[in-house]
Structures are given as C-alpha cells and as structure tokens.
N, C-alpha and C positions, 0 to 999 in steps of 0.2 A: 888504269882508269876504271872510275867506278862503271856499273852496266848501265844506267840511267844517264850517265855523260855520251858512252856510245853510243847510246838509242838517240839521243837531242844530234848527235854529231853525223849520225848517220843520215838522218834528213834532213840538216843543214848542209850537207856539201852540194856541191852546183852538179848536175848531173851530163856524164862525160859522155853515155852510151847506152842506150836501154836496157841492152845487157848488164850493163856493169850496175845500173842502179837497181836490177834485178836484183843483183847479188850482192850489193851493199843490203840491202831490205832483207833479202835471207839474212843475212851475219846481225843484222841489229835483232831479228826476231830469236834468235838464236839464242843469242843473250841474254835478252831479257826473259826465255823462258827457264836459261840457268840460275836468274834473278829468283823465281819463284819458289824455282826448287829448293834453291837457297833460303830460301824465309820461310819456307812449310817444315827444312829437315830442322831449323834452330826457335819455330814460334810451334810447335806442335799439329796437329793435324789442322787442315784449311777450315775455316767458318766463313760461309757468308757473312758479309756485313751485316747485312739485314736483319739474321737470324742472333749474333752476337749479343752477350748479354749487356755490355756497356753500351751498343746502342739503343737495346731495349730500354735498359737505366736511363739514357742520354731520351729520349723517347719519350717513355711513363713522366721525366722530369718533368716536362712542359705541358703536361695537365692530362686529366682521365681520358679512358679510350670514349672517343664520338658513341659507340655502341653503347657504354656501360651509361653513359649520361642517358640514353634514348630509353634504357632499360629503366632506370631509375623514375624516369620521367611517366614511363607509362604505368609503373606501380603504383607513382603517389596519384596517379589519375584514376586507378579502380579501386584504390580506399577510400577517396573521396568520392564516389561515383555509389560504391555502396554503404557508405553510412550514409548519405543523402537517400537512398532506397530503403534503407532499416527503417530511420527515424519517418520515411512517408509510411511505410506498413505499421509503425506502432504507434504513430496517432493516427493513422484510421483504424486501426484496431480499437484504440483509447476512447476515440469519437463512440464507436459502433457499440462498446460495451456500456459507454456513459449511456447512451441513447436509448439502450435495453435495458439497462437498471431502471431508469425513468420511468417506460413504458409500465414495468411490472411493477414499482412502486405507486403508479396512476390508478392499474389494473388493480392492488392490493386494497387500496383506499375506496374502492367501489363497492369492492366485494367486504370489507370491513362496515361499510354505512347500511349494506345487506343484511348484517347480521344482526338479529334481535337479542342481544345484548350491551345494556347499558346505553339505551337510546331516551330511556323518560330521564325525564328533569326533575329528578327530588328536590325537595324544599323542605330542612329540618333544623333542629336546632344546634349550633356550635356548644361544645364544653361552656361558654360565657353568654350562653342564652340566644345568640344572634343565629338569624334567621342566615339559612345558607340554601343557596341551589347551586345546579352543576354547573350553569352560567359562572357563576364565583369563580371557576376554579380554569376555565377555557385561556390556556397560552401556557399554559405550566404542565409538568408532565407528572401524574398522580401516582403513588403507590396507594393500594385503597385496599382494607382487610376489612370483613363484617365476623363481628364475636359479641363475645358480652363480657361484663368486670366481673362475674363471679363465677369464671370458668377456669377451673383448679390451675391447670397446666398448661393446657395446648396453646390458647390464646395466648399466654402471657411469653409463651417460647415464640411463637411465631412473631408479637409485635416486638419482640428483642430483634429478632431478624430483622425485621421488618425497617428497625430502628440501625440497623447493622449497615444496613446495604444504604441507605441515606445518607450515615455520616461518613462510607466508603466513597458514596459520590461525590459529595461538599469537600471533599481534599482533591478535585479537580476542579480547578478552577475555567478547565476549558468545557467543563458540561453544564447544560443550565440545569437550575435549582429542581430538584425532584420533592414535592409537598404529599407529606403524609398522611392517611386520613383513616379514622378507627369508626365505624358505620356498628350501632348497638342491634342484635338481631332480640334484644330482651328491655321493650322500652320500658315495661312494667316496673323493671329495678333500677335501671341505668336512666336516671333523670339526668338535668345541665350538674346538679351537683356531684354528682356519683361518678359521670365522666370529668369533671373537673378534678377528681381527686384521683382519679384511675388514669390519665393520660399524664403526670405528671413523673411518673415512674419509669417512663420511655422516652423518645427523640422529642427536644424540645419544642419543634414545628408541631409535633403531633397534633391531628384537630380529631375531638369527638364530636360526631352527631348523634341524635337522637331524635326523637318526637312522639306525633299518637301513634300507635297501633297499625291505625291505616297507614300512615305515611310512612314508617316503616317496612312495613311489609310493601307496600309499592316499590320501594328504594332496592330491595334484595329481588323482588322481584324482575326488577329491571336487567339484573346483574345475573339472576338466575341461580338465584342464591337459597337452596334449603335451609328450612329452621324449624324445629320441632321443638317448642316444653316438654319436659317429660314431668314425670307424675313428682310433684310435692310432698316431701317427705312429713313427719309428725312437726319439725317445728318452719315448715314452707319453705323449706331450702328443694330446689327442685336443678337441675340440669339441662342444658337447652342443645339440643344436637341440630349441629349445622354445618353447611359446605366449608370446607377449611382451605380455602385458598385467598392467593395474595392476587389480585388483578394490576396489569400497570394500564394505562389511561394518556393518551399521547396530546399534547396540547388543541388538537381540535375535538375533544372528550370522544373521543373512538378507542376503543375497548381493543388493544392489540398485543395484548399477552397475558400469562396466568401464572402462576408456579406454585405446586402442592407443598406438601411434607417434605418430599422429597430432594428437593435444591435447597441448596445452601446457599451461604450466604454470597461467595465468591461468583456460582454457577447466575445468580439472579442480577447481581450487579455485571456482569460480562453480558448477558443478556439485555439487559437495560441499555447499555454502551453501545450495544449494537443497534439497537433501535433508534436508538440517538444517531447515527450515523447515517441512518439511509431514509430519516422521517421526510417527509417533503411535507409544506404546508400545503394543506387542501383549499382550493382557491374558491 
C-alpha cells in the first residue's frame, strides 16, 4: 500500500482507544515521513515551492511584478515632471533675454538720435536731375559712399564693393532691398551728367547726387565727412582728399554703422544681416 493510502486509512478508521489512535497517528506520521525521504533521495535536494523556478516561471507568467509596475510608473512621472520644469526655465529664460534685447535695442536708438551724425536733411540733385532729400529714402535701409568720378582708384574699388555687398543681399529674398547711393564730395566736376555716366559702371540701383557747393558740403558735413581739393595741376586736373568710408543708414535714416578699407566684402554684408536682424522700428 502506497504511504498516502496509509495516511487517508489511518484517519479513516473509527477510533477503538485513545491509545491505540495515539499510535495509529504515530505509524501514519511515520510513513509519510519515509514518503519524503523518498522523494528528496530520487527528485534531488528539497526546494521550497515558493523559491522553485517553475513556480517563479508559473508566477512571472501572469504579469509583471506589482513593484516593477510602481517603478516604472514613478519614472515616467519624473520625466514628465522635469521636461515640464526645463521647457518653464527656458521660456522664462527666452521671455527674459527677448525682453533685454528690446530694452537695449530701445536704449540703442536713443543713443543713435544723440549722435550728430547724419541728422540734416540734404536736398541735392539725382544722376537724372531730380531733386532728392533724405525724406526720399526713410523705410529702406541705405548703403551711402561720398567720393568724386575722377578719383583714380580708391573710389572706384570701394563702389565695386559697395556694388558687391548689394547684389550679395538681393540673392535673399528674405532681406529687404538695401538702396545705394554715390554723394560727389567735388560738385565743381561731378554735374547730373558726369554722375549719369559715372554710376552706370556699378550696381544698377546706384543713385548719384550732387549740387552747389553749399549743399554739398552740408550734405558731408552732416555725415562728418572730410574733403579737401588739392592743388590743380598745369592742365586743372587736381585731387580731392576725403573720409573713405562706407556708412549704412537703417530705415528710420539713423546713422548705425560704418566700414573702412579695411572690411570686405563678406565681413560688410554679415554686418548688414545683423543689423537687419535686431532693427526695431522707432516709434
């Protein structure tokens, strides 16, 4: 008889004498402890159930541990917890640097109306005769050289430039039109027709001014523009020395940059772009 029959049989019988069911009770535990022995000397050493890898398998089978969910659970709640914290620090960051750029572009524009350059209002005449003032030219952003047509070299290198960085900005279409303008520091020689034949050699927009005497020299003087004749040779060919710079001119006609000799063509148009970027209209 198997030992699980003797254990069922052993508390099944009607009990004859307290003793005696003492000792039935001894002989079934008996048994069944040779039961055990039996199955630990032919299944290998004892494992808890519990600890058993088929019930851990049988276990794991019917879904993740309660902890690893709660784990899971509280991770996705502090990455959303901190990109909700990042993106508030970096639009208030965004806010606070927008808000400072403004100030000092406000602050720039005050201090630029300060400055006694390029504040009068010339009134001279265009390459085609017409009367022009600085009104003319208010919403556009001006590149503006002052030379003369019968200056051997420098001028004519510099309105190349000049004429450079214009058709470098006309290939964006995302920048507004930058209007070029050639101011004669020598109205003596440089009449409407002299500069009608002399601006045709550079950027097509090109606009020459000229006029009397007076209203030239006002015009440079606004701009703070040196111009000296020098002495006339035997057949009156003479030389006119003057400030050699390029000014840029931002649509509300404020005077907010300059570039010598020394920039090129690249360094003036990255310069320009930047200006363009941060202008604020003055209200």
């Amino acid at each position: 008889m198997s030992s699980l029959g003797i254990f069922v049989r052993c508390f099944s019988m009607a009990p004859v004498s307290q003793l005696r069911l003492h000792h039935t009770q001894r002989m079934c535990l008996s048994q069944m402890r040779g039961c055990c022995h039996s199955l630990r000397r032919t299944s290998g050493p004892y494992v808890s159930l519990a600890h058993s890898p088929l019930m851990q398998r049988a276990f794991l089978s019917q879904g993740s541990n309660p902890s690893d969910r709660a784990s899971k659970f509280k991770l996705s709640t502090r990455l959303v917890v901190t990109l909700l914290f990042s993106g508030g620090i970096l639009g208030t960051w965004w806010y606070v640097h927008t808000e400072k750029q403004r100030m000092q572009d406000r602050k720039r524009i005050e201090q630029l109306k300060q400055v006694a350059v390029g504040q009068g209002n010339f009134s001279l005449l265009d390459h085609r005769g017409q009367r022009r003032n600085k009104r003319d030219f208010l919403g556009s952003w001006v590149l503006m050289y002052f030379g003369f047509t019968h200056c051997p070299d420098i001028c004519p290198d510099e309105l190349d430039k000049l004429s450079a960085v214009v058709s470098t900005l006309d290939k964006e279409p995302s920048l507004p039109v930058v209007q070029p303008i050639f101011i004669t520091v020598d109205p003596e020689r440089d009449d409407v027709a002299a500069l009608d034949r002399y601006v045709k050699d550079f950027h097509p927009r090109l606009i020459g001014l000229t006029g009397t005497s007076e209203e030239v020299k006002s015009a440079g003087q606004d701009y703070r523009v040196y111009a000296s004749p020098g002495t006339k040779d035997e057949d009156g060919d003479y030389i006119v020395d003057h400030t050699i710079l390029i000014y840029l001119v931002n649509p509300d006609g404020l005077f907010v940059d300059y570039y010598n000799r020394m920039k090129d063509e690249e360094q003036i148009a990255k310069s320009i772009r930047n200006h363009m970027k941060v202008y604020v209209k003055l209200l």
